[in-house]
C-alpha positions as CSV (number, residue, x, y, z in Angstrom):
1,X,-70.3,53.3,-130.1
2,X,-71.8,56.9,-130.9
3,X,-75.7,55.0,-130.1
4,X,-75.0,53.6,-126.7
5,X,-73.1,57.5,-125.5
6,X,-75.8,59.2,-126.9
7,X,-78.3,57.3,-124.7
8,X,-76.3,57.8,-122.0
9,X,-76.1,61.7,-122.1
10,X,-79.8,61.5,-122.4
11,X,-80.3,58.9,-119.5
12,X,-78.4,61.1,-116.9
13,X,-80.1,64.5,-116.7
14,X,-83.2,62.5,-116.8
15,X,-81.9,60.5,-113.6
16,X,-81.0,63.6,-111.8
17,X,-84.4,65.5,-112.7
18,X,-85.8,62.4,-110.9
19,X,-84.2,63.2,-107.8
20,X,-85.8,66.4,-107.5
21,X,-89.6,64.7,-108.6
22,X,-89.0,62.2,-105.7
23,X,-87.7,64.9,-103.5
24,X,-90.4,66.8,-103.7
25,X,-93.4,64.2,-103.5
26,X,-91.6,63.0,-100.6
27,X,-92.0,66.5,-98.9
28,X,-95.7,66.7,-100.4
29,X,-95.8,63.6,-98.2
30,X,-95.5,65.5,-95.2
31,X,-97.2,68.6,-96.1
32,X,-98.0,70.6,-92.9
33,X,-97.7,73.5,-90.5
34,X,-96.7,73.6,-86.9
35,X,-98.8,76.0,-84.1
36,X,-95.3,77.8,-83.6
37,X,-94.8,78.9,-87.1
38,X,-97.8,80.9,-86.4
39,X,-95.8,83.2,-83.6
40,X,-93.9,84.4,-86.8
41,X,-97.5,84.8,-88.9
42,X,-98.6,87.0,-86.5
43,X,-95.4,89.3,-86.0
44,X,-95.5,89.1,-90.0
45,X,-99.0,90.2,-90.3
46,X,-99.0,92.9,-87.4
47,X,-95.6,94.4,-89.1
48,X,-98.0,94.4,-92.6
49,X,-100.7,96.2,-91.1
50,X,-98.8,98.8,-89.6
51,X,-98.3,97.7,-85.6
52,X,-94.8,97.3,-85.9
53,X,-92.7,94.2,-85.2
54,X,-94.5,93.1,-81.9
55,X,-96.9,90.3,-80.8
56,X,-99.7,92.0,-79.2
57,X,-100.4,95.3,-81.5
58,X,-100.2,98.5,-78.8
59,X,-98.4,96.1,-76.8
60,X,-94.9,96.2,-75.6
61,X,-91.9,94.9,-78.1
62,X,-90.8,91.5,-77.4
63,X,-88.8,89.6,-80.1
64,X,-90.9,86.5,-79.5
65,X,-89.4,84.8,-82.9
66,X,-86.3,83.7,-84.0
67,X,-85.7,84.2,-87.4
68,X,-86.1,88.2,-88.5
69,X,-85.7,87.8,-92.2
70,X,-88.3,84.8,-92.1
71,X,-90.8,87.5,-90.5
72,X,-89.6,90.3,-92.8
73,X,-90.2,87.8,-95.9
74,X,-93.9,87.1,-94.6
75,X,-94.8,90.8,-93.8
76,X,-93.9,91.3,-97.8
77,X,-95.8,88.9,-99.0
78,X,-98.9,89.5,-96.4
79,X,-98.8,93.0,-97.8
80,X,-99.7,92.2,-101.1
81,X,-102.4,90.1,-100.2
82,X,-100.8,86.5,-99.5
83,X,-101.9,84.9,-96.1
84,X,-98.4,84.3,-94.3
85,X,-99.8,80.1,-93.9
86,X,-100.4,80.1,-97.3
87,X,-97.5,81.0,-99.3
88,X,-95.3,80.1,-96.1
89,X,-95.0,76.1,-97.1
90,X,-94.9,77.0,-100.5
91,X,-92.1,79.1,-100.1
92,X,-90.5,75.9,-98.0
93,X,-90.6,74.0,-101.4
94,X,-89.6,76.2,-103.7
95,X,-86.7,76.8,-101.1
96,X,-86.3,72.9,-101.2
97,X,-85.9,72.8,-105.0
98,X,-83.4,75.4,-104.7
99,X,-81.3,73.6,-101.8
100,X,-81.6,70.3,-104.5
101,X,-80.5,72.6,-107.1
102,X,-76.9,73.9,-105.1
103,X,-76.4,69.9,-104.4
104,X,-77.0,69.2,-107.7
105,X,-74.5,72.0,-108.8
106,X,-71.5,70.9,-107.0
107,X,-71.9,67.0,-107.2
108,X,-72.1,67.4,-111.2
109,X,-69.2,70.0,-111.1
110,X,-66.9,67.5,-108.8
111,X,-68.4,64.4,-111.2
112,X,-65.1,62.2,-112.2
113,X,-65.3,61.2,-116.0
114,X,-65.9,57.7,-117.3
115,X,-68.9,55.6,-115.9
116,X,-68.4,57.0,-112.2
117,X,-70.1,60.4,-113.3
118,X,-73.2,58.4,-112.7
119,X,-72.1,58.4,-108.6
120,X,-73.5,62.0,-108.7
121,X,-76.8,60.9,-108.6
122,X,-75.5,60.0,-104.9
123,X,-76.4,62.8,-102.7
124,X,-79.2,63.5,-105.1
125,X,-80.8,60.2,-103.8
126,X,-79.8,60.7,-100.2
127,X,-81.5,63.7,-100.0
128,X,-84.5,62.4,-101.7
129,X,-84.9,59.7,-99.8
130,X,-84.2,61.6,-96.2
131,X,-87.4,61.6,-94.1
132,X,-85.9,65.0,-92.4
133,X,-85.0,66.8,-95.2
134,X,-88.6,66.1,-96.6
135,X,-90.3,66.8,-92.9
136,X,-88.5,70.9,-93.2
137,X,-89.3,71.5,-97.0
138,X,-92.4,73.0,-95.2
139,X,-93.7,73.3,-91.7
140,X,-94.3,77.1,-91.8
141,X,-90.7,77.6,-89.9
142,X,-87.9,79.3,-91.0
143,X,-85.8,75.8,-91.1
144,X,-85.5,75.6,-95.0
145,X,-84.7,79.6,-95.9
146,X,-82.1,79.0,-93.0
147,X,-80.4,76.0,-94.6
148,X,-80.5,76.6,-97.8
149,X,-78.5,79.6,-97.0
150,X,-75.9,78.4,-95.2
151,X,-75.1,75.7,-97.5
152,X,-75.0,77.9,-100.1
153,X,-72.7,80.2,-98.6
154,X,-70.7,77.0,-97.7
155,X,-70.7,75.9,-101.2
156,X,-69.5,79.5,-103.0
157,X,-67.1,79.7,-100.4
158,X,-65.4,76.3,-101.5
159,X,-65.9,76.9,-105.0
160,X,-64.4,80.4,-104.3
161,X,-61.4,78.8,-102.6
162,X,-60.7,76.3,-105.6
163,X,-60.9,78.9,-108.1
164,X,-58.0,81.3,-106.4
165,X,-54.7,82.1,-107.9
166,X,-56.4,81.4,-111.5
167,X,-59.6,83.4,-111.4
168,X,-59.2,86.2,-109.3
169,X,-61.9,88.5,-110.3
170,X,-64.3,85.2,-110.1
171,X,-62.3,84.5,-106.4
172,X,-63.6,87.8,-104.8
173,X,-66.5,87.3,-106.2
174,X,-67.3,84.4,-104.6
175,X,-66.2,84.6,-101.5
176,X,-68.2,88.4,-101.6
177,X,-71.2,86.1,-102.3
178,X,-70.4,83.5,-99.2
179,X,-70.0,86.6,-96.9
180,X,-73.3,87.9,-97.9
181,X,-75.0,84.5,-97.8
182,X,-73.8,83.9,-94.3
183,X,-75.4,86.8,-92.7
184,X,-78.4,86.6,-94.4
185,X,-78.3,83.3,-92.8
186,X,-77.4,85.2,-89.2
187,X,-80.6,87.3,-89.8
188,X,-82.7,84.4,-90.3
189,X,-82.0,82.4,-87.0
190,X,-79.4,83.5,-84.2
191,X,-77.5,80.3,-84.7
192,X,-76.2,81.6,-88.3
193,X,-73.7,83.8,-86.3
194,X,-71.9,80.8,-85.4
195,X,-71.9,78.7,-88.7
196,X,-71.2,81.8,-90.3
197,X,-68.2,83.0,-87.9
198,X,-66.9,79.0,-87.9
199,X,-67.1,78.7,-91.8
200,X,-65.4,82.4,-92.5
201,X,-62.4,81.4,-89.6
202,X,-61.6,77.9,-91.3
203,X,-61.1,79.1,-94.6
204,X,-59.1,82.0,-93.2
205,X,-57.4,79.5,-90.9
206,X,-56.5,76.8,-93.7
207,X,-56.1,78.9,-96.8
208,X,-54.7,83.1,-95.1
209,X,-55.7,85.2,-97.9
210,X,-56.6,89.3,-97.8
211,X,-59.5,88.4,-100.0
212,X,-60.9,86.8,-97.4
213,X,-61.3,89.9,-95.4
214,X,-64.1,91.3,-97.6
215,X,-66.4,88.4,-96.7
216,X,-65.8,88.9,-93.2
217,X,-66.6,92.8,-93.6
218,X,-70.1,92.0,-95.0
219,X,-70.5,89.2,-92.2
220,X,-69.8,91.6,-89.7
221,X,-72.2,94.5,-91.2
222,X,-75.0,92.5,-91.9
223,X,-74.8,90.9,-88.2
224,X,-73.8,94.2,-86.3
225,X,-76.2,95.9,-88.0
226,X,-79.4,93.4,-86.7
227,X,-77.6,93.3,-83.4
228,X,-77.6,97.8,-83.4
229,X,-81.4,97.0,-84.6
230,X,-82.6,94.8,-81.5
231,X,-80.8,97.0,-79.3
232,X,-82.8,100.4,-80.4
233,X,-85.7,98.3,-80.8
234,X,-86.3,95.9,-77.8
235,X,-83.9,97.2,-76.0
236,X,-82.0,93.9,-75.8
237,X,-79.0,91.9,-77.0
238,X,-80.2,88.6,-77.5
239,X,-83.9,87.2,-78.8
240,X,-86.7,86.9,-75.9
241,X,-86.8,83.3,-76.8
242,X,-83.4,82.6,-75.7
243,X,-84.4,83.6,-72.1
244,X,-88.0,81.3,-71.8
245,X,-85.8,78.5,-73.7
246,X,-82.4,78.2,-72.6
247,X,-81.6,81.1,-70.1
248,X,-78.0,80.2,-69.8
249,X,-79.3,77.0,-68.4
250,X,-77.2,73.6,-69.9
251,X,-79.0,70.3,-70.5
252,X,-76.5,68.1,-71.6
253,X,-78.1,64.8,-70.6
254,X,-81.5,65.6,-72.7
255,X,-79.1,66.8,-75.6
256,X,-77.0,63.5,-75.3
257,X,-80.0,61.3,-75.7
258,X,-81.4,64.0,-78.5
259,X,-78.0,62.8,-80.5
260,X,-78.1,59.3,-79.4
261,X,-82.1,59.5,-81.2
262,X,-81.2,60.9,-84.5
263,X,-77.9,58.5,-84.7
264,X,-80.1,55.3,-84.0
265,X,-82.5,56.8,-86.2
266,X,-80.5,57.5,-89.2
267,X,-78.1,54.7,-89.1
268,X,-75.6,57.3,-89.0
269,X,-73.0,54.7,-88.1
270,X,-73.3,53.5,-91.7
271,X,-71.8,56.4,-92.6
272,X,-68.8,56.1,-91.6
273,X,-66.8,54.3,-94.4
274,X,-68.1,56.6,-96.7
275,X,-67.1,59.8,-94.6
276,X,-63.8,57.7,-93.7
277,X,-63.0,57.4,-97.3
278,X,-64.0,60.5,-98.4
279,X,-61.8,62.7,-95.5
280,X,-58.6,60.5,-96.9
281,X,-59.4,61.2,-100.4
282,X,-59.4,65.3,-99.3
283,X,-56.3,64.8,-97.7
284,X,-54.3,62.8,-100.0
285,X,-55.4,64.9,-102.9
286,X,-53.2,67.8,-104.4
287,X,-55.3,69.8,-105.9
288,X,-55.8,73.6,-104.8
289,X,-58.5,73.8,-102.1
290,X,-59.5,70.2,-101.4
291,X,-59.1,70.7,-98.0
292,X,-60.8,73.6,-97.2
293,X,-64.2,71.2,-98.4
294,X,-63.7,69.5,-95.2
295,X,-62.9,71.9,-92.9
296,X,-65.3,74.2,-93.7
297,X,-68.2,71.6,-93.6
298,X,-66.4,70.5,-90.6
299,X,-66.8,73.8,-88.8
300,X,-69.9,74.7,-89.9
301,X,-71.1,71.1,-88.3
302,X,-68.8,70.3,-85.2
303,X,-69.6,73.7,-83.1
304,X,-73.5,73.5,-84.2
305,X,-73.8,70.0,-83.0
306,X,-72.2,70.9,-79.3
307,X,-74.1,73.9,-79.2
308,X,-77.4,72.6,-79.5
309,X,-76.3,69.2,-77.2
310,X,-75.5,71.7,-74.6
311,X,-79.3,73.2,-75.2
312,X,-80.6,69.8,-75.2
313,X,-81.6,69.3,-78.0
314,X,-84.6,70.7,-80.0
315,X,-88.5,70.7,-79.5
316,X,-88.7,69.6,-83.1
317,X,-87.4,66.4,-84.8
318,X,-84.1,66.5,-85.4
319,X,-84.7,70.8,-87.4
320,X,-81.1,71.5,-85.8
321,X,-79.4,68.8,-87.6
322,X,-81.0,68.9,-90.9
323,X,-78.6,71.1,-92.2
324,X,-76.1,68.5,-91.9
325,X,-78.0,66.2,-94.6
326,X,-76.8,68.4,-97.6
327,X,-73.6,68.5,-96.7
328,X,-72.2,65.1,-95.6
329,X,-74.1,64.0,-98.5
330,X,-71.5,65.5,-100.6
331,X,-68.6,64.7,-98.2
332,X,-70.5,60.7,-98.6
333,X,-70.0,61.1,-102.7
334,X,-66.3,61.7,-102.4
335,X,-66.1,58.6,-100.5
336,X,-68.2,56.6,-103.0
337,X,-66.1,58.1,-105.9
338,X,-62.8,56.9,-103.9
339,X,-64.6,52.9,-103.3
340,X,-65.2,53.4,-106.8
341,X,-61.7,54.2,-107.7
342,X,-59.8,51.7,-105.3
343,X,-62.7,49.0,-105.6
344,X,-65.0,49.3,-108.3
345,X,-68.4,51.0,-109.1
346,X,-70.4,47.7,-107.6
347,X,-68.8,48.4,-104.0
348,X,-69.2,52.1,-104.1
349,X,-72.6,51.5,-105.2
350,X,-73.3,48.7,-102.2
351,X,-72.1,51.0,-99.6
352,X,-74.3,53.5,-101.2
353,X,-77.1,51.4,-100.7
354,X,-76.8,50.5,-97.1
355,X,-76.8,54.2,-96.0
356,X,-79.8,54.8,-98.0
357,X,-81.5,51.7,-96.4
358,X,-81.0,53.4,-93.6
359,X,-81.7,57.5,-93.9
360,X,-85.2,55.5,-95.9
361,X,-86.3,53.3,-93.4
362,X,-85.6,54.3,-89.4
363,X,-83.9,51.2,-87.7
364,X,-85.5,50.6,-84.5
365,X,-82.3,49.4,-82.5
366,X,-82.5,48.3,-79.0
367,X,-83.2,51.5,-76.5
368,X,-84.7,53.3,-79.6
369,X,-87.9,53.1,-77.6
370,X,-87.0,54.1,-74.5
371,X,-84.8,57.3,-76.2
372,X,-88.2,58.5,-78.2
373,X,-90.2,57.8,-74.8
374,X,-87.8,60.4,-72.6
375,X,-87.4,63.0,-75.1
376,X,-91.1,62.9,-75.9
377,X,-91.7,63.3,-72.2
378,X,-89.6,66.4,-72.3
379,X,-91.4,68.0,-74.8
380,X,-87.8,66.8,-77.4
381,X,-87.8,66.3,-80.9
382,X,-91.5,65.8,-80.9
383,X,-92.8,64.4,-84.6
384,X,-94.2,66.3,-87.2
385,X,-97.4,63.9,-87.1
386,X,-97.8,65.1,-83.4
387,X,-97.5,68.9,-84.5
388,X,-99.9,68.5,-87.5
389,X,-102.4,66.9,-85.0
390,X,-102.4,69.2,-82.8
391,X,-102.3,72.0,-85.0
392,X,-105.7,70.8,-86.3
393,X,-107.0,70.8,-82.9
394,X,-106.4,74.6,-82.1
395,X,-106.8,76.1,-85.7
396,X,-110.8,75.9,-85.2
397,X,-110.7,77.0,-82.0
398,X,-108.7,80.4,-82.7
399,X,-111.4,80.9,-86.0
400,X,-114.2,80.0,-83.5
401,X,-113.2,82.8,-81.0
402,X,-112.6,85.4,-83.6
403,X,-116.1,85.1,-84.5
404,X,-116.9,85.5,-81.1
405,X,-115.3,89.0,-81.7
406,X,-116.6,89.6,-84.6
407,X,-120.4,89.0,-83.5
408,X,-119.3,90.9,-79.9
409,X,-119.8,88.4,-78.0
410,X,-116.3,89.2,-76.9
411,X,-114.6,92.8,-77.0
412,X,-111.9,93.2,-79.0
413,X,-110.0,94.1,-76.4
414,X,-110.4,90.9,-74.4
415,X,-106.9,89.9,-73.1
416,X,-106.6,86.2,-72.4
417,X,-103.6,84.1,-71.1
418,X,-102.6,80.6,-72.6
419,X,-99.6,78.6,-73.0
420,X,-99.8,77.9,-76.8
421,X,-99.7,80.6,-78.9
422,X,-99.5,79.9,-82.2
423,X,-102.7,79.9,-84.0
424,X,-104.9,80.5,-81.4
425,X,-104.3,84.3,-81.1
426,X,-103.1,84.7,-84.8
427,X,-106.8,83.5,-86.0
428,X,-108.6,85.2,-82.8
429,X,-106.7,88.3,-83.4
430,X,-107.0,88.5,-78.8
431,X,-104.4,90.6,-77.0
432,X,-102.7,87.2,-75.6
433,X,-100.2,86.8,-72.2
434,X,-97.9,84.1,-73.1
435,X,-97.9,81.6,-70.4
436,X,-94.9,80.4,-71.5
437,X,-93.0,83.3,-71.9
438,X,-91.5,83.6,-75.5
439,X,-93.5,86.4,-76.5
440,X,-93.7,87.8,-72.6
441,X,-90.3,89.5,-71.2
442,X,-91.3,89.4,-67.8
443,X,-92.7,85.2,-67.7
444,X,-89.6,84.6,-70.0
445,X,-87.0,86.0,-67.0
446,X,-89.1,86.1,-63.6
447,X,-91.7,82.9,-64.9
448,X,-92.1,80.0,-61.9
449,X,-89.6,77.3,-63.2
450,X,-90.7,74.0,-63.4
451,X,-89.3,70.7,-64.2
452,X,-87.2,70.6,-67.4
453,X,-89.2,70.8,-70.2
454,X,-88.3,71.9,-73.5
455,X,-89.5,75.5,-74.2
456,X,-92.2,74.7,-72.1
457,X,-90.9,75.2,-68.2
458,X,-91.9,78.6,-67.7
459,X,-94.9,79.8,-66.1
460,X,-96.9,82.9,-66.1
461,X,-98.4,82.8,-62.5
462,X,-102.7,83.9,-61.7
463,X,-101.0,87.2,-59.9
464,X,-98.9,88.5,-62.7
465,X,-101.7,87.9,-65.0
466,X,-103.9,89.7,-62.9
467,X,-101.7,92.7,-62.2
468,X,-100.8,92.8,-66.2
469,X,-105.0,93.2,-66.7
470,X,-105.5,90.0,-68.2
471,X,-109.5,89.2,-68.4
472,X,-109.6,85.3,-69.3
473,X,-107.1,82.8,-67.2
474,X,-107.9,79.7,-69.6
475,X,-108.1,76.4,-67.4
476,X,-106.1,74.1,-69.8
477,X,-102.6,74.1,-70.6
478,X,-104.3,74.7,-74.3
479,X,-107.8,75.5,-74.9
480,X,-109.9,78.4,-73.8
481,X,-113.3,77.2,-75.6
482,X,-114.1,73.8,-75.5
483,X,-116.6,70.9,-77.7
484,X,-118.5,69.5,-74.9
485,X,-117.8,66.1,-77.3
486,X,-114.5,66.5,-76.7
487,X,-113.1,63.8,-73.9
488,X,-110.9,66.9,-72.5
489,X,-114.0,69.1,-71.9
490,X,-115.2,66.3,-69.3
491,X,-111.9,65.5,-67.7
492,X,-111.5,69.2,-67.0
493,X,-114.9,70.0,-65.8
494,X,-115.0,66.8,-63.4
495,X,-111.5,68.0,-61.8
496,X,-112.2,71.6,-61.3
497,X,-115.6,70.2,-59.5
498,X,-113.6,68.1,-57.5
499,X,-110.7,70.6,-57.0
500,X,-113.5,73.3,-56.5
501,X,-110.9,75.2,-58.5
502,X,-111.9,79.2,-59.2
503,X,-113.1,77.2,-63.0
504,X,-116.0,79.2,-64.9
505,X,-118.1,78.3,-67.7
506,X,-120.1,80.3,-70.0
507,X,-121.8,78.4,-73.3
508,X,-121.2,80.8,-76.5
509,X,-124.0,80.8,-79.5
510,X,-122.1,77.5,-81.4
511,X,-122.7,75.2,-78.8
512,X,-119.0,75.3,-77.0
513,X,-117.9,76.7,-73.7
514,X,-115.5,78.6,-72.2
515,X,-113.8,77.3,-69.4
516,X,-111.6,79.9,-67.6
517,X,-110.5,81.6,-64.3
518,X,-112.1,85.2,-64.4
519,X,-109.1,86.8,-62.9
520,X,-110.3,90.4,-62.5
521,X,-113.3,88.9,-60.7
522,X,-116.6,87.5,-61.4
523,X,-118.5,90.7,-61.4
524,X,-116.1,92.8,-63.3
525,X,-116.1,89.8,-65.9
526,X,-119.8,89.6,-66.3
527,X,-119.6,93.3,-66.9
528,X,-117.8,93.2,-69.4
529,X,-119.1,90.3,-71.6
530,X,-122.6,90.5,-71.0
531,X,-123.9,88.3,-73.9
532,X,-121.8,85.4,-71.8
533,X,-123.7,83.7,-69.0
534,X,-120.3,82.9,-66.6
535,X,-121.3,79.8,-63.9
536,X,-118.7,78.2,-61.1
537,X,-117.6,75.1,-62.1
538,X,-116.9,74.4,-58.4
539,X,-120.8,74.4,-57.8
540,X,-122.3,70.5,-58.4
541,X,-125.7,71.2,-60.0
542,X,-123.6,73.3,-62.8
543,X,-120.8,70.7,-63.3
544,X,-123.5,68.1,-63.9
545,X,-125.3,70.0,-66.2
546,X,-122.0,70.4,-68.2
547,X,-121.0,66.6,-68.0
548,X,-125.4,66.2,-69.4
549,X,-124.6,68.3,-71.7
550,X,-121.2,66.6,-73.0
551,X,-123.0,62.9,-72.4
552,X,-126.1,64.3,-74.3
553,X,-123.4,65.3,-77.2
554,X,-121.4,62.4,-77.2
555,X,-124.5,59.8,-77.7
556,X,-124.7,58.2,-80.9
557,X,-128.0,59.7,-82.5
């Protein structure tokens, strides 16, 4: 008998030590960085250097970002030398180990004896095996910090609960800790207010206890205190990006069909027996604090989930509702522990299987199509294979035009205006207007509106540009310099001809072009980049000289 047990202790830490391996080559899978972490690079490395916490340095203070202790995280570790995109999606995986590690924690700690001890490999292996949890374990964004502090301040604050009445020194402790936790995670995205407020008010609301009260306090000074902070500093109450995003504006319809995506996606209807079983297991159970488990993951997910269907949804894949993966996946293992109980370990472990058949593999249901089709379109839950694309398509560009500034081809001063600006200005190191409006107060309140489009529907207009001093109006929605090889460069060329759109070009010494709107005029403009011969677009002998040029380029050799 002694043989076989021994094996067995071995066996299992081995098992769950796999988990994490497979966790993290899944996420190694998706290594990559989107063009809007870079908003937070660059308010990180202008904070480093001494500019302050601003986008343009000299310029005036916008909170263009969303997630403060992200930024104030970078800025440290730019200040001793480590490029914010470099230890950024490190960071995310170290971050993701730790998230495995508070899973871990409190499945083993909740494990029943006997053979079902084994059914706390169960969240181990959803999470591994969860394309979304893998997708945020880097990215650049501030999505796995965020997370993993919230569910740890859930999980201290459950633990702390079910320790009361025998530990109290431990008890305070605890629930200190969850307070603490909770606005750290309010300092890293706005939405932490919320999950934080929810979480505190259900444990007060299910278990009344003065003890709580402490947790609250350091809630409530962590998350006053960053609230005092924006005031003094930008002068307002809520982020920037709140107003060029939302703006008090509902979308229910796009968040409705952002749900209906990530439930067809994840088979989340194959939760429900699990979740089913688990919430009677809570509430049938005697012990002290089982249901405070429930209602506290309940809050923390329930009010999130309206919240951002109200917004509609998110520009990224389904970042909002990865925090929910950690924990239902432990609500999920106290319904497998209760199949296992009523039914045996074989159905536990079948109904197991089916919900990781489908977190592992996305079913593509009828209208799954048509779903990912509209919220595409509307700029919602766009994939991380489209951000790393593009990404790669901008990250030359903003090196390319910094060595136009370096060489002084362009003046460092040169203020340009684009919609995308992510690594574009953080590699250029240009004094940017934000087309857009997240990092520009006055696009982000008084920008044209145009059709519904997430993050993406406000408009810097030529006059405001003009009037704010900007030099270079850039002709795409993306690019200021162009490869003449590049399909775009001709499309754009051959409609500003025909358009005779105010489009300029000016070739630079690597062979691209610049293809803007000199706003301050064309004199003034040749002035002040002289080394840059500026032609109309508009005139025919130039734009078939460009469309030569990108024929002549294109040609196989």
């Amino acid at each position: 008998m002694k043989g076989p047990v021994t094996l067995e202790k071995r066996l299992f830490p081995l098992a769950i030590a796999a988990t994490l391996v497979l966790l993290l080559l899944h996420a190694a899978h998706f290594w990559f960085l989107t063009d809007d972490s870079f908003i937070s690079f660059r308010y990180a490395r202008n904070l480093a250097q001494g500019h302050g916490l601003v986008f343009n340095p000299g310029g005036e203070r916008v909170e263009g970002y969303t997630n403060f202790l992200w930024v104030i995280l970078l800025a440290g570790f730019d200040r001793l030398g480590a490029a914010p995109e470099s230890v950024a999606p490190v960071l995310g995986l170290v971050l993701t180990a730790a998230l495995w590690g508070l899973v871990a924690w409190y499945a083993i700690r909740l494990s029943p004896p006997g053979p079902h001890h084994w059914l706390a490999l169960v969240p181990l292996v959803f999470l591994a095996a969860t394309r979304s949890v893998a997708v945020w374990a880097t990215s650049g964004l501030e999505t796995r910090f965020f997370e993993t502090l919230v569910v740890a301040g859930a999980l201290t604050l459950i633990a702390g609960l079910e320790r009361e009445g025998s530990t109290p020194l431990t008890t305070t402790r605890s629930l200190d800790i969850a307070g603490l936790l909770f606005g750290l995670a309010a300092l890293t995205r706005p939405d932490g207010v919320l999950l934080g407020f929810a979480a505190l008010g259900a444990a007060f609301l299910t278990r009344p206890s003065r003890r709580l009260l402490r947790p609250v306090i350091i809630f409530l000074i962590l998350t006053g205190g960053h609230l005092i902070f924006r005031g003094l500093y930008y002068g307002e109450l809520l982020p920037n990006t709140y107003h060029a995003k939302v703006g008090g504006r509902a979308w229910w319809r796009m968040g409705g069909r952002y749900v209906a995506l990530f439930v067809l996606e994840y088979a989340v209807f194959l939760w429900i027996p699990l979740l089913v079983l688990a919430c009677k297991r809570i509430h049938g159970k005697r012990g002290v604090g089982t249901m405070h488990r429930l209602a506290i993951i309940a809050a923390i997910i329930l009010p999130h989930a309206l919240y951002i269907t109200a917004i509609g949804g998110d520009h990224f894949e389904f970042r909002p509702f990865d925090l929910y993966f950690p924990l239902l996946f432990i609500i999920m293992y106290d319904g497998a522990k209760a199949i296992a109980a009523s039914r045996g370990l074989k159905v536990a472990a079948a109904c197991c299987v089916l919900v990781l058949a489908g977190l592992a593999s996305p079913l593509r249901l009828p209208g799954y199509a048509s779903l990912l089709a509209e919220t595409n379109a509307a700029f919602v839950g766009l994939r991380a294979e489209e951000h790393a694309t593009f990404l790669a398509s901008v990250v030359p560009e903003g090196k390319a035009l910094g060595k136009l500034v370096a060489s002084g081809v362009l003046s460092e001063d040169t203020h340009v205006a684009i919609d995308c600006v992510g690594a574009i200005p953080y590699y250029s190191g240009l004094t940017v207007l934000d087309r857009l409006g997240l990092t520009d107060r006055e696009v982000a309140r008084e920008g044209i509106a145009t059709d519904r489009l997430m993050a993406h529907d406000r408009r810097a207009s030529p006059e405001l540009a003009r009037r704010r001093g900007v030099d270079l109006w850039a002709a795409d929605f993306v690019h200021l310099l162009w490869n003449p090889a590049d399909p775009g460069f001709t499309r754009l060329v051959a409609q500003a001809n025909q358009e005779r759109a105010s489009v300029w070009a000016a070739s630079t010494e690597d062979g691209r072009f610049l293809l803007v709107s000199p706003l301050q005029g064309i004199g003034v403009t040749r002035h002040r980049f002289p080394r840059l011969e500026f032609l109309p677009v508009s005139d025919a002998s130039v734009a078939r000289r460009l469309l030569q040029e990108a024929a002549s380029v294109a040609a196989p050799h």
